[in-house]
N, C-alpha and C positions, 0 to 999 in steps of 0.2 A: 504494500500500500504506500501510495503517495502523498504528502500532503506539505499543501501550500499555504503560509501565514503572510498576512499583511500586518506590516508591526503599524504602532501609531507612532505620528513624525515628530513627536518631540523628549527630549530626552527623559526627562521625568515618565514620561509615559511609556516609551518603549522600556526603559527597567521594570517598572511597573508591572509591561505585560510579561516578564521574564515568567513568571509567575501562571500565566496560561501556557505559555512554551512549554513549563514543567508538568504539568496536569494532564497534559497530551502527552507528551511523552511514556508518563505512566498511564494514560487510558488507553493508546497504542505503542506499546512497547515493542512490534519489529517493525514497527512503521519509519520510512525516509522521511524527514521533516524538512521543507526548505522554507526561509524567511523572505520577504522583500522588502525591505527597508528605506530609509532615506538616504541617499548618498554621501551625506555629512555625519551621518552617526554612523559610518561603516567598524570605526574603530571599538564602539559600544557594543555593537550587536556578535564582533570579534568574539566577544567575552561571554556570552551566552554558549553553555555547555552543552554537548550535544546533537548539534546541527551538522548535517547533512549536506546543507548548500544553503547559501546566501546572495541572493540578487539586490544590486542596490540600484533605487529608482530616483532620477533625478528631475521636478517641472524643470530646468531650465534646457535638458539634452530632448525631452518628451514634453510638449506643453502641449496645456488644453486637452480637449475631447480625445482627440486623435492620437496623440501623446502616448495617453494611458490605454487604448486601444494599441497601438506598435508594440508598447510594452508588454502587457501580456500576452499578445499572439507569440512573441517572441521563446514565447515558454510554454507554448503549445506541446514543446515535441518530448516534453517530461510526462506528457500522461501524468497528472494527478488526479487523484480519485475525490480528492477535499482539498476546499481553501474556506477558510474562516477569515473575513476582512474585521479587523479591531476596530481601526478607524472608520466614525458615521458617514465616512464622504460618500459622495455618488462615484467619483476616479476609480476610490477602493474597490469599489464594486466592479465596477467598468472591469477592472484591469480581471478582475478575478472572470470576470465571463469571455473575456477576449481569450483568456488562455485554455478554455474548451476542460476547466477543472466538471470532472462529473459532476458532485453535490458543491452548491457556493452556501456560505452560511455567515449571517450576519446580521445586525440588530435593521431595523425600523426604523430610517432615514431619507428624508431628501429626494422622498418618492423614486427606491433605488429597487424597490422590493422585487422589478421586473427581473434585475438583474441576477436573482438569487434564486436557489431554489428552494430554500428553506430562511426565511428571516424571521425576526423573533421580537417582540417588545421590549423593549431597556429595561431593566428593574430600576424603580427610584431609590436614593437615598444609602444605596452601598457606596462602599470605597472603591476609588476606582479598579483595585487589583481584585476584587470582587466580583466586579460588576464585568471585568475580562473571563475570567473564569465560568460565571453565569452564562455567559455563550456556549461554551462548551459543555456545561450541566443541562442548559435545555436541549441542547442536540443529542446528546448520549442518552438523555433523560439517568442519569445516574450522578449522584455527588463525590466532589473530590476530596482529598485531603487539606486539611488548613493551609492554605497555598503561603511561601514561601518566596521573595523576592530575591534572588543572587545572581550573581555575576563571578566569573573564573578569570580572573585578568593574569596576563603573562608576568613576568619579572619584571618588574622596569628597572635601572639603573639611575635614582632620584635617591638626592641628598633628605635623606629625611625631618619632616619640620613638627616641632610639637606641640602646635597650632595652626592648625591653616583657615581664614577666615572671608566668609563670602557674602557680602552684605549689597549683591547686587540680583534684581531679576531682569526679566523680558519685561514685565508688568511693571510701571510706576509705582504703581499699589501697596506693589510686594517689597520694593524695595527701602532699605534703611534712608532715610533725607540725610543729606551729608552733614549738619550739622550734630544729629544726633548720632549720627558714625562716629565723627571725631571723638565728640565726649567720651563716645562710651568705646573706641580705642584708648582714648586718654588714660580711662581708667583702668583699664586690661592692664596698662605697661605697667600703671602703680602696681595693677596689685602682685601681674607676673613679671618685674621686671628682667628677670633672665632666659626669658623663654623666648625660642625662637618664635615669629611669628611672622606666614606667609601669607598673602592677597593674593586672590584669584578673581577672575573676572575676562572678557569674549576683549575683544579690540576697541567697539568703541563705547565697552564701559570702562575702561583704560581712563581716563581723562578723568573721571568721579572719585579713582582708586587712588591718581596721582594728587588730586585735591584734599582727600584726605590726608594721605602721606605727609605731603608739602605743611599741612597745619600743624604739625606735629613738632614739637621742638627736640625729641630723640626719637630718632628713629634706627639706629643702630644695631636694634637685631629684628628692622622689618625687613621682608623681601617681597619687592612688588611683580608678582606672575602675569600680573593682568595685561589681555593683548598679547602674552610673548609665549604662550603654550598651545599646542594641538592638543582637540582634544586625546589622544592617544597619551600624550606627557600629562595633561590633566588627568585623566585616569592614572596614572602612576604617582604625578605629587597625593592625591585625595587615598590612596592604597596607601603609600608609604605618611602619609602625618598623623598624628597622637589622636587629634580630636578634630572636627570640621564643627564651629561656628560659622551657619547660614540662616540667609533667610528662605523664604518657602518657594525654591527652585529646583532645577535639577540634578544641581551638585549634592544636595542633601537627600537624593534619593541613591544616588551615585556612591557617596559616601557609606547610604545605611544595606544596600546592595553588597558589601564589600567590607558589611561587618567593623566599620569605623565608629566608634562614639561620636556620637553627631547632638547640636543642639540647634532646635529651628527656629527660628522664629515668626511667628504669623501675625498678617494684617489681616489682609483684603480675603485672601486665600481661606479655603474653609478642611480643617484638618478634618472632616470626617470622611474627607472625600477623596484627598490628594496628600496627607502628611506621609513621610516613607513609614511603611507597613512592618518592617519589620519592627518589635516593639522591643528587645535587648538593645544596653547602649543605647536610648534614644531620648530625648528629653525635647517637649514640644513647649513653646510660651509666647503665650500670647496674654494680651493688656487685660481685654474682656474689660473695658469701662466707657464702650460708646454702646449704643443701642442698636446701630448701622452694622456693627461686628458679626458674621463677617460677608459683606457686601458682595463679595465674589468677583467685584469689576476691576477691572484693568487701569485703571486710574478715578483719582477719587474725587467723586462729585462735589464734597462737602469743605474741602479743608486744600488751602494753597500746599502742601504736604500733606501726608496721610497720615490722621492723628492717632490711628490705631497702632503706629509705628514709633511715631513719637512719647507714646504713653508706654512704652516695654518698660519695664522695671530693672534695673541695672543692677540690681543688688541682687536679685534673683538670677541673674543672667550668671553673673561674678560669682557667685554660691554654685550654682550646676557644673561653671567651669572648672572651680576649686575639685568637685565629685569627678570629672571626667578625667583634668587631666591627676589627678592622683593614679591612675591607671599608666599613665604613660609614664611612669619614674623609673 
């Protein structure tokens, strides 16, 4: 038996689904499993254990309609028996019926149902490694094991930091305001002043990362990553550092994938849906003292910065860290 996955395109999420990748696995255990992923997270989906073959899909090599149409005819000639699309798009779909997969199977979307020969209603109000799983429970109609989020990353050859700290997202929302970054660097160095400690962050959160830095009057055991790592070396700095101090992104799924003590912290973002799943080493915080909490939106309607982010408790943040990196000694 064959079978074809369409991961979802963003990084938090494709870990996320690692977690249905393993649930298949064990529901079809001689089964060929191949992934199709996004061409920017080839290095992520590297690290998922197990696979058989990995296609990586790119909109800007395949755009539009037609695109995702080339793309799965393209993989016509694997004969697979099943493909499950994660992601609600209509593309996902697309690509999965282009490639002549016997059974397509996939949630209730974007009036894509044509495309499938088995689609299913979303369950509301799971988490999302749950609600990936749930796919696969109502197709088999049989329940899996408490699913499990991991990743198998190779060796990297990274100086190790024992603190690595990520106080940036895609989302405004999610992100730390740079004023209250600094502070609450500020206070980190007081309270760990001999601890190494690295920033991470994509190229043009680079500029936010160097803002903070700059405000700093020691910064002599910072190291600023941000803008200067693939993700492939960011998967290797977040494997090799003590503890990940993040906000509610990718690297924090990244991190709890790979079994790092992680601390998250959430605004906009709503942890019953998207916090990393695995719950060892993990410590979630949020303010909880607006009534808008948590809003889910991408930037915030209410507040010139997002005051759910400005209201994080520093003393609490500085106490979890105290608990994590004790671990790292």
């Amino acid at each position: 038996m064959k079978i074809l996955v369409r991961l979802p395109n963003w990084l938090g999420d494709v870990i996320m689904s690692t977690a249905f990748v393993d649930a298949l696995k064990k529901q079809y255990p001689h089964a060929k499993i191949h992934l199709i992923a996004k061409k920017e997270l080839a290095d992520v989906v590297a690290c998922i254990a197990g696979i058989d073959g990995i296609h990586l899909f790119s909109k800007a090599e395949n755009p539009g309609t037609m695109g995702a149409i080339r793309f799965g005819r393209q993989l016509k000639s694997f004969h697979f028996d099943l493909f499950f699309s994660l992601p609600d798009s209509f593309s996902s779909a697309l690509i999965g019926y282009a490639s002549k997969a016997k059974e397509r199977v996939g949630f209730k979307n974007e009036m894509r149902s044509f495309l499938l020969t088995t689609s299913y209603k979303k369950p509301v109000g799971l988490h999302r490694v749950e609600e990936y799983v749930n796919l696969l429970e109502q197709y088999t109609q049989t329940e899996s094991e408490v699913p499990k989020v991991s990743l198998i990353p190779e060796s990297f050859a990274v100086n190790s930091t024992s603190l690595l700290v990520n106080f940036n997202s895609e989302a405004s929302s999610r992100r730390l305001p740079l004023k209250k970054a600094i502070a609450l660097t500020q206070t980190i160095l007081k309270e760990f002043p001999n601890r190494d400690i690295g920033f991470i962050g994509s190229p043009k959160e680079s500029p936010y990362i160097t803002a903070i830095l700059d405000a700093l009057e020691n910064n002599a055991h910072l190291t600023n990553y941000a803008g200067k790592t693939s993700l492939k070396e960011l998967i290797g700095l977040v494997a090799s550092c003590g503890v990940l101090l993040t906000t509610d992104s990718g690297p924090a799924h990244l991190a709890n994938s790979l079994s790092i003590p992680c601390i998250v912290l959430f605004g906009a973002g709503n942890e019953k849906n998207t916090a990393p799943y695995n719950k060892g080493k993990l410590s979630i915080i949020r303010a909880a003292r607006l009534n808008c909490e948590p809003c889910v939106k991408n930037t915030c309607a209410l507040y010139p910065t997002p005051e759910c982010m400005n209201l994080l408790d520093e003393k609490r943040i500085i106490a979890e860290l105290k608990i994590f990196l004790a671990y790292d000694q």
